[in-house]
DOZAKE-785944 format. One line per field, with one value per atom (N, C-alpha, C): residue number from 1; x, y, z; residue in one letter. Coordinates in steps of 0.1 Angstrom, whole numbers, plus 5000, padded with zeros to 4 digits. Layout:
BEGIN
num = (NUM ...)
x = (X ...)
y = (Y ...)
z = (Z ...)
residu = (a ...)
//
This chain:
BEGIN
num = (1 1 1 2 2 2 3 3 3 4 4 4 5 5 5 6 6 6 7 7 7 8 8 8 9 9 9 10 10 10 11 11 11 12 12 12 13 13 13 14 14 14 15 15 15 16 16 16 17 17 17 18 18 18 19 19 19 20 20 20 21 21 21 22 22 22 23 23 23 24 24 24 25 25 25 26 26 26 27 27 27 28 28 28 29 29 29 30 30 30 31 31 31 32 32 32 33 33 33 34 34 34 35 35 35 36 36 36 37 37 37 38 38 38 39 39 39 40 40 40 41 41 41 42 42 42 43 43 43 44 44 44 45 45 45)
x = (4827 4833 4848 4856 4870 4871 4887 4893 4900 4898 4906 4918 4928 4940 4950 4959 4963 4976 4980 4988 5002 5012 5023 5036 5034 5049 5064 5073 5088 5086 5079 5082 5079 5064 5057 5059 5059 5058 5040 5043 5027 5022 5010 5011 5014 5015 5023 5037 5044 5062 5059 5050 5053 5053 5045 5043 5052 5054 5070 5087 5084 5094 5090 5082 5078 5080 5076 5077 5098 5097 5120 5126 5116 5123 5122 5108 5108 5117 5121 5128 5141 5147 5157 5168 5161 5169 5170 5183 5193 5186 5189 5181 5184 5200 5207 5202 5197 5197 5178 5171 5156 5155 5167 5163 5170 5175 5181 5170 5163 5155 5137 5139 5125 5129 5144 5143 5144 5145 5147 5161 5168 5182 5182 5186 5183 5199 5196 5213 5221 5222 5232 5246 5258 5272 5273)
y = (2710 2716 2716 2715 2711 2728 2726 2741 2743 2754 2757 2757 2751 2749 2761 2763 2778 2779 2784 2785 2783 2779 2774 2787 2789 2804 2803 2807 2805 2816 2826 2834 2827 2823 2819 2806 2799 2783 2777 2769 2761 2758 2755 2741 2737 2723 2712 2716 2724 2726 2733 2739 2744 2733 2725 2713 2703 2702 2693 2696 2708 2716 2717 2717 2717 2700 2692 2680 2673 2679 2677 2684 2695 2704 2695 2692 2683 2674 2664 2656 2654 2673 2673 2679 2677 2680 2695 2698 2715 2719 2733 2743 2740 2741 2741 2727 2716 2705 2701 2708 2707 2720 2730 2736 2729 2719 2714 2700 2697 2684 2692 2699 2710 2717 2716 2729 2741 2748 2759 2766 2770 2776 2792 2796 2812 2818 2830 2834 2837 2830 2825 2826 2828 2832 2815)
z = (6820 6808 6809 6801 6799 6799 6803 6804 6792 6787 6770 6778 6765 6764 6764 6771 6764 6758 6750 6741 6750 6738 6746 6749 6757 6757 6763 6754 6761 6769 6776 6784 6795 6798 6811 6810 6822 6825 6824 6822 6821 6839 6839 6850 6853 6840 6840 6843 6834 6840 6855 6857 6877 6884 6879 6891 6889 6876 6875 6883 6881 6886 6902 6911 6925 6928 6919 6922 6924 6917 6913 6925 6928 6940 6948 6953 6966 6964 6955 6955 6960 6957 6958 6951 6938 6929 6924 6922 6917 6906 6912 6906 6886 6885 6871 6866 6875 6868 6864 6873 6869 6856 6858 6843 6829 6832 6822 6818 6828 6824 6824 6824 6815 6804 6802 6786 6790 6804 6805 6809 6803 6802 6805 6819 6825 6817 6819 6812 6823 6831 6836 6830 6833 6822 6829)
residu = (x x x x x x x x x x x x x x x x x x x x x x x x x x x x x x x x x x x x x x x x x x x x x x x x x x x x x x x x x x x x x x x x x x x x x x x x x x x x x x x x x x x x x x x x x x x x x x x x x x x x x x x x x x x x x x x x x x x x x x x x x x x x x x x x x x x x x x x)
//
């Protein structure tokens, strides 16, 4: 049985963006530049 889908939230991260974002880490890649290639912008000044 497939797992319900769950709604999409700008508070929490999905899965998919955790593991995307663990995957860029390994890679290598900066903190400022994996939030910028997921859409997520911290308020940061």
């Amino acid at each position: 049985m497939p797992l319900p889908v769950a709604e999409v939230s700008g508070r929490y991260l999905s899965l998919e963006e955790r593991l995307r974002i663990a995957d860029l880490h390994l890679g290598g890649t900066g903190v400022r530049a994996i939030a910028a290639l997921v859409g997520r912008f911290g308020l940061l000044p």
